[in-house]
PADOZA-878013 format. One line per 5 residues: number of its first residue (from 1); their letters; for each residue x, y, z of C-alpha. Coordinates in steps of 0.5 Angstrom, whole numbers, padded with zeros to 4 digits. Layout:
REM PADOZA-878013
NUM = A = X:Y:Z; ...
***
This chain:
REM PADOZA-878013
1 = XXXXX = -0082:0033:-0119; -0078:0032:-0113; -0084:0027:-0110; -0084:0024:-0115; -0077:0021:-0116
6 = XXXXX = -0077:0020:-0108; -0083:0015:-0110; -0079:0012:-0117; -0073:0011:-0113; -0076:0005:-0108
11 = XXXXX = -0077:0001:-0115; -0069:0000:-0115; -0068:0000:-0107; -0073:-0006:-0106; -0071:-0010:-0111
16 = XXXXX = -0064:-0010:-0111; -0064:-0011:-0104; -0068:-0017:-0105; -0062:-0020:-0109; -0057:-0017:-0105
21 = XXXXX = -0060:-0021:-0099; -0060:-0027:-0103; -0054:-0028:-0108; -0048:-0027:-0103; -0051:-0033:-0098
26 = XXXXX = -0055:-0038:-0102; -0049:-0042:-0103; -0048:-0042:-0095; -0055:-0044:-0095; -0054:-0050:-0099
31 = XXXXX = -0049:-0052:-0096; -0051:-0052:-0090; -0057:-0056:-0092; -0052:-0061:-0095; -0052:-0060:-0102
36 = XXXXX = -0046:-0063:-0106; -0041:-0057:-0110; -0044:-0059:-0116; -0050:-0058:-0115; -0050:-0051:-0111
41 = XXXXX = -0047:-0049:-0118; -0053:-0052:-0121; -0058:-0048:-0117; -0055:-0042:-0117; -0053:-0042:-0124
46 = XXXXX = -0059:-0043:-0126; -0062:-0037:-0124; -0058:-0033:-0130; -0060:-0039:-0135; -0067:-0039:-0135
51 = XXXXX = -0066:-0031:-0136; -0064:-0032:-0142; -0071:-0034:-0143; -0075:-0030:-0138; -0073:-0024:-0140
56 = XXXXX = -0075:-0024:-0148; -0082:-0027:-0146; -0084:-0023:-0140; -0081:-0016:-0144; -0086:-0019:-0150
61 = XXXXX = -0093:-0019:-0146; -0090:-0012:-0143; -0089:-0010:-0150; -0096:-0013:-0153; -0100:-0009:-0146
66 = XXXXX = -0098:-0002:-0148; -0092:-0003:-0142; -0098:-0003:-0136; -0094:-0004:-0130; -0099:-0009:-0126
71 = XXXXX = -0095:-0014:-0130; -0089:-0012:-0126; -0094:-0012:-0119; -0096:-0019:-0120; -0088:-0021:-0122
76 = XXXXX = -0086:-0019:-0115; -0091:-0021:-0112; -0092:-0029:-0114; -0084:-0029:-0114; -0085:-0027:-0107
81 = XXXXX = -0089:-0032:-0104; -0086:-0038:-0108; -0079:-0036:-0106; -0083:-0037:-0099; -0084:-0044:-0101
86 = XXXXX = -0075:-0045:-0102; -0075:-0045:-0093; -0079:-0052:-0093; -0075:-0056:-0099; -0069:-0060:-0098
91 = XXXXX = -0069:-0065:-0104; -0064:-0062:-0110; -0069:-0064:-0116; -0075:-0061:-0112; -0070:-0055:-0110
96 = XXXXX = -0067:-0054:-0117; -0074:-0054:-0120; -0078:-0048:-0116; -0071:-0044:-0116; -0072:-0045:-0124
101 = XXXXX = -0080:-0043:-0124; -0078:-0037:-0118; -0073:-0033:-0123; -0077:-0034:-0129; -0081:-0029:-0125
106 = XXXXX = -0076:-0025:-0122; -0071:-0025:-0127; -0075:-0020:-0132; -0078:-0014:-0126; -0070:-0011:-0127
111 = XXXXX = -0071:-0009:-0134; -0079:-0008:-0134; -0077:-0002:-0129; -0072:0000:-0133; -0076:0001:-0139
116 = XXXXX = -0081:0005:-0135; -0076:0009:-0132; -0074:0011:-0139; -0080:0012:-0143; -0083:0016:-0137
121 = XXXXX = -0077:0021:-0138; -0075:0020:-0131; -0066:0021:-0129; -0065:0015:-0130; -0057:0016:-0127
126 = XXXXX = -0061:0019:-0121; -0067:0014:-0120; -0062:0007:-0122; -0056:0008:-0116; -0061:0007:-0112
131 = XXXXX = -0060:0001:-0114; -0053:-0001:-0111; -0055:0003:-0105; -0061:-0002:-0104; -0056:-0008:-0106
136 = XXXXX = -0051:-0006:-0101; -0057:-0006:-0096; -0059:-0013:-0097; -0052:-0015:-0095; -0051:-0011:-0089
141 = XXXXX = -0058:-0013:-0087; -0058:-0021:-0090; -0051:-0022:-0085; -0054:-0019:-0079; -0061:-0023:-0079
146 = XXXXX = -0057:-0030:-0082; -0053:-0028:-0075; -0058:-0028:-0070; -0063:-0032:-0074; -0060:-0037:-0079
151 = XXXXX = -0059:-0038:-0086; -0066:-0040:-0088; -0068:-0032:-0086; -0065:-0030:-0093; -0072:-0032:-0097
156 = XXXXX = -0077:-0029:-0092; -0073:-0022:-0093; -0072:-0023:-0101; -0080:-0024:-0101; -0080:-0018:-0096
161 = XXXXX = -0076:-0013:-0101; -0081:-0015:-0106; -0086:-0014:-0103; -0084:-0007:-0102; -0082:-0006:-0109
166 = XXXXX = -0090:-0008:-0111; -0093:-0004:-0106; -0089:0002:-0109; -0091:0001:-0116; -0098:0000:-0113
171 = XXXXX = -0097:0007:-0111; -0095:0010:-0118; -0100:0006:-0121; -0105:0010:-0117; -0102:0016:-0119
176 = XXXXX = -0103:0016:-0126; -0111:0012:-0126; -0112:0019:-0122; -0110:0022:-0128; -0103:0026:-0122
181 = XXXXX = -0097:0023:-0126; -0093:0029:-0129; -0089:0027:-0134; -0089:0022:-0139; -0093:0015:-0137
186 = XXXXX = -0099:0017:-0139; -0097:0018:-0146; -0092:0012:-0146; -0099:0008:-0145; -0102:0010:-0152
191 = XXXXX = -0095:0008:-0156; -0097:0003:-0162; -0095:-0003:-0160; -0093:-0005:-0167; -0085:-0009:-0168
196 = XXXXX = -0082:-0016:-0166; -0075:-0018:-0164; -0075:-0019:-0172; -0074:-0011:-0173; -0069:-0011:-0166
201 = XXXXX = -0065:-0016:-0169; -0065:-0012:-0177; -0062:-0006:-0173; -0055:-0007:-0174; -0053:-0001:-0169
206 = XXXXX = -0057:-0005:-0164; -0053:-0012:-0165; -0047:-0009:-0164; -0049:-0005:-0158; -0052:-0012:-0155
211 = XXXXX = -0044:-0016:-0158; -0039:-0011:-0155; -0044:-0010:-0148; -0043:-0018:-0148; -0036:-0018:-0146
216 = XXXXX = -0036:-0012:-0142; -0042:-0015:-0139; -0040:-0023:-0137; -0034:-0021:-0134; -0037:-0015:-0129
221 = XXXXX = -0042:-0020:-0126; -0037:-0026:-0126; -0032:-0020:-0122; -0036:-0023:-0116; -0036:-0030:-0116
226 = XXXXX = -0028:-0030:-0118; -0025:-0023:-0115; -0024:-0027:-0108; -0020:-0033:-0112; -0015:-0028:-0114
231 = XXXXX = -0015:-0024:-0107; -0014:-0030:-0103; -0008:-0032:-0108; -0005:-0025:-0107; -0005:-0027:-0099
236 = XXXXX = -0012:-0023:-0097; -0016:-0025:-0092; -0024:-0026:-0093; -0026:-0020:-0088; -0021:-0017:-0093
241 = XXXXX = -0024:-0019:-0099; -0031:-0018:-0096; -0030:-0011:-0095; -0026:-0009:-0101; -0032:-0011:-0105
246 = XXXXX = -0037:-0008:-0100; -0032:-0001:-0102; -0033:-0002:-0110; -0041:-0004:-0110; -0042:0002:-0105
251 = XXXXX = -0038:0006:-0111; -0042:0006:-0115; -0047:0010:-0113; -0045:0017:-0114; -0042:0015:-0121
256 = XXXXX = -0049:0013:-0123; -0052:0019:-0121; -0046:0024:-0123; -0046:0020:-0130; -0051:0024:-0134
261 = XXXXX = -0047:0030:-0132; -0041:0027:-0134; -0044:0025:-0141; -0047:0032:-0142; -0040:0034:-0143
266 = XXXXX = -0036:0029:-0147; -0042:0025:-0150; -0044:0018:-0147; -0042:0015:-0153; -0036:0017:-0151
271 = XXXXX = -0036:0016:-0144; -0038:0008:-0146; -0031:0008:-0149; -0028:0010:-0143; -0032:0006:-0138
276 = XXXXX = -0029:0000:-0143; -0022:0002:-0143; -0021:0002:-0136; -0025:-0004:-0134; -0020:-0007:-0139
281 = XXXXX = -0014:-0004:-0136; -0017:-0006:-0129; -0018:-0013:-0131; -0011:-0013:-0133; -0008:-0010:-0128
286 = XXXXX = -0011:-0015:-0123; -0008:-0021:-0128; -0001:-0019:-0124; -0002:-0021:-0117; -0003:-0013:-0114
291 = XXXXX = -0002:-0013:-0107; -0009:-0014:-0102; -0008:-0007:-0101; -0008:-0004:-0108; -0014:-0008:-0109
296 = XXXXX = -0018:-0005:-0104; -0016:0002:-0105; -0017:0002:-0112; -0024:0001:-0111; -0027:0007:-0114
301 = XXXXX = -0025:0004:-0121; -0031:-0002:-0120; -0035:0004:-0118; -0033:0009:-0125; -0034:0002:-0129
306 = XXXXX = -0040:0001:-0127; -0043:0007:-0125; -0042:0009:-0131; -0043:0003:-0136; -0049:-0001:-0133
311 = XXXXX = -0053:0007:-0133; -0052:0010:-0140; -0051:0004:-0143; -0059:0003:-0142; -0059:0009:-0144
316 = XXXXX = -0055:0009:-0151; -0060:0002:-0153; -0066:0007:-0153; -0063:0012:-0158; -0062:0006:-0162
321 = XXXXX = -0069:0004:-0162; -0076:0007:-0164; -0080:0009:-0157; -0084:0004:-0158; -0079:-0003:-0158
326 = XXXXX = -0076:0001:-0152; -0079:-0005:-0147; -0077:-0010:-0152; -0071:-0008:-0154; -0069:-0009:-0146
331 = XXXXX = -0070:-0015:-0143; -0068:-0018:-0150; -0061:-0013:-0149; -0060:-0016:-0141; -0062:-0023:-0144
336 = XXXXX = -0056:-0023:-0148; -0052:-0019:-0146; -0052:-0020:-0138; -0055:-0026:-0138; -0051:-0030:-0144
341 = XXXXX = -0045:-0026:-0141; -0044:-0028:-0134; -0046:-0036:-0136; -0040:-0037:-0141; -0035:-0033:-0135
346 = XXXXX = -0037:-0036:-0130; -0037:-0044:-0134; -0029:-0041:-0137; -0027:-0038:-0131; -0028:-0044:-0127
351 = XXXXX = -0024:-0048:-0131; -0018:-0043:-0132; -0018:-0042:-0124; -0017:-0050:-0124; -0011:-0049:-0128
356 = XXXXX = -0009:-0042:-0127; -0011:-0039:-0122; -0015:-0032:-0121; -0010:-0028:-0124; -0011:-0033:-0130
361 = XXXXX = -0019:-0031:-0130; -0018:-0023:-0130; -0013:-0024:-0136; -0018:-0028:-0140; -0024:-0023:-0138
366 = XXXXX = -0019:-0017:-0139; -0018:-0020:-0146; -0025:-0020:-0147; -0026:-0013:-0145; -0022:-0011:-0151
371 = XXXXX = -0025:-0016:-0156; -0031:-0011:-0153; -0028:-0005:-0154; -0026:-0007:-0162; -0033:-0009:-0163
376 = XXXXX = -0034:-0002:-0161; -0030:0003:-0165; -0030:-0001:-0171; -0038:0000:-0172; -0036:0007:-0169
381 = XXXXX = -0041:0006:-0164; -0036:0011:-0160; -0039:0018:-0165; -0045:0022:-0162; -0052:0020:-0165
386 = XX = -0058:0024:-0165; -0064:0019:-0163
***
């Protein structure tokens, strides 16, 4: 078993090396080629825009072919070359175009793993904090190389990392074709593939969950883009902000893979709620202009959050669906949940920064955090149900 999680593990850290290479200086890049503001804006927020689409696509073919991991295999792999093909573009419209057709390929693989992840029963907590390990990676390594090579190495790096994660799950795919596969992929491969988003849309427990993770959701991912608005404000420097964000990122690691043991003794359900109230609470608390210091050594906060969250939230979307709706119901709940969610907080936050600065941002998403919690505890999502 141990084997084979250690081989399951690469899925994560590849993959979110990948992204962790690329997010953080893509807009250094671009500008640097001389791009205007607005159309860095553009470029970087389409990535999340055509997910919107990718996912629900890419998890119905999934869906429709019995969850057969070649189709993530070749998502890496042309996501690879054609990020190989942003080094030779210097035109906006050319370049908006191809980071549009290079993320409806990327965008999917994130929940396309965690749907085999979960159907193949491995720990999920254990195998996904190797995801903030992988993206932690990617920014130690991307800074290092972008010193002593130049920007324009983030995009054979990101094709790296995916190529990396494809020869993993080429590895595990060998596994089950010689009949080696231990747990539950091989029968996950002959589950019906009756259902469509109709019968996900109908499931009223699903709906709420999808409602109340999009306010909790947007605001995490948008944290990113916003938290150095609100350092600066509060008189912190850039080293200071990059390393209190590193603190956070790194923090979630243990709490991913502490999550099922937390959960086993208060129920996720539960710990879900919490993980809601805390964020909300934060996200308050960063609207009064605490001093640089406190929001450095406050990190252990993102990483309870999140570790929490992001893990059992996966988790409680599969209770809520048949097994065999499992790989259409994630991709659609991080379509509408991660990706609609970060693009309205990123769009309102960068109209109440203008105006009211990055405290202004945290109050509004710990407001939202709080409409989360309502939609939550209303549908009574916070009690314990058997799958």
């Amino acid at each position: 078993m141990k084997d084979l999680i250690d081989r399951f593990t690469g899925l994560y850290i590849f993959p979110f090396a990948a992204i962790g290479v690329l997010f953080p200086l893509i807009g250094q890049y671009l500008d640097q080629i001389g791009f205007s503001g607005a159309e860095i804006g553009a470029v970087t927020a389409s990535a999340t825009t055509i997910g919107i689409i990718s996912n629900s696509f890419w998890g119905f073919i999934f869906h429709k072919r019995d969850r057969n991991k070649k189709l993530i295999l070749f998502l890496c792999i042309i996501t690879a070359c054609l990020a190989l093909c942003l080094m030779l573009v210097k035109q906006f419209l050319v370049f908006l175009l191809l980071y549009i057709v290079i993320f409806f390929f990327e965008n999917p693989i994130f929940p396309l793993i965690d749907a085999t992840t979960i159907v193949a029963n491995y720990p999920f907590g254990k195998a996904r904090k190797w995801g903030a390990v992988g993206f932690a990676l990617g920014i130690g390594v991307a800074g290092f190389m972008a010193d002593r090579i130049g920007l324009v190495s983030i995009f054979p790096m990101f094709s790296f990392f995916l190529i990396m994660t494809a020869v993993f799950i080429f590895i595990l795919l060998r596994r089950v074709n010689r009949g080696q596969e231990s747990f539950k992929e091989v029968e996950a491969l002959r589950i019906s593939k009756s259902g469509c988003y109709r019968d996900l849309f109908r499931n009223k427990q699903y709906v709420a969950l999808i409602a109340s993770a999009f306010f909790i959701s947007g605001p995490t991912m948008a944290h990113n883009t916003y938290f150095g608005f609100l350092y600066r404000d509060v008189g912190g420097t850039v080293t200071g902000m990059g390393f209190a964000l590193l603190l956070m990122v790194i923090c979630e690691m243990p709490f991913m893979a502490w999550s099922e043991s937390i959960c086993k003794r208060f129920t996720l359900e539960k710990m879900i709620l919490i993980a809601m109230i805390v964020s909300a609470m934060r996200f308050i608390w960063y609207s009064t202009k605490p001093d640089p210091f406190l929001l450095t050594i406050t990190f252990f906060i993102q990483g309870f959050v999140n570790g929490i969250f992001l893990v059992e939230m996966v988790k409680y979307i599969t209770k809520t669906v048949r097994q065999s709706m499992v790989s259409l119901a994630l991709p659609l709940y991080t379509a509408l949940s991660s990706n609609c969610g970060t693009i309205c907080c990123q769009l309102a936050g960068g109209i109440i920064v203008q105006y009211y600065g990055g405290s202004g941002v945290y109050l509004f998403f710990g407001l939202l955090n709080i409409i989360a919690i309502i939609i939550y505890m209303k549908n009574k999502l916070h009690r314990k149900r058997l799958k």
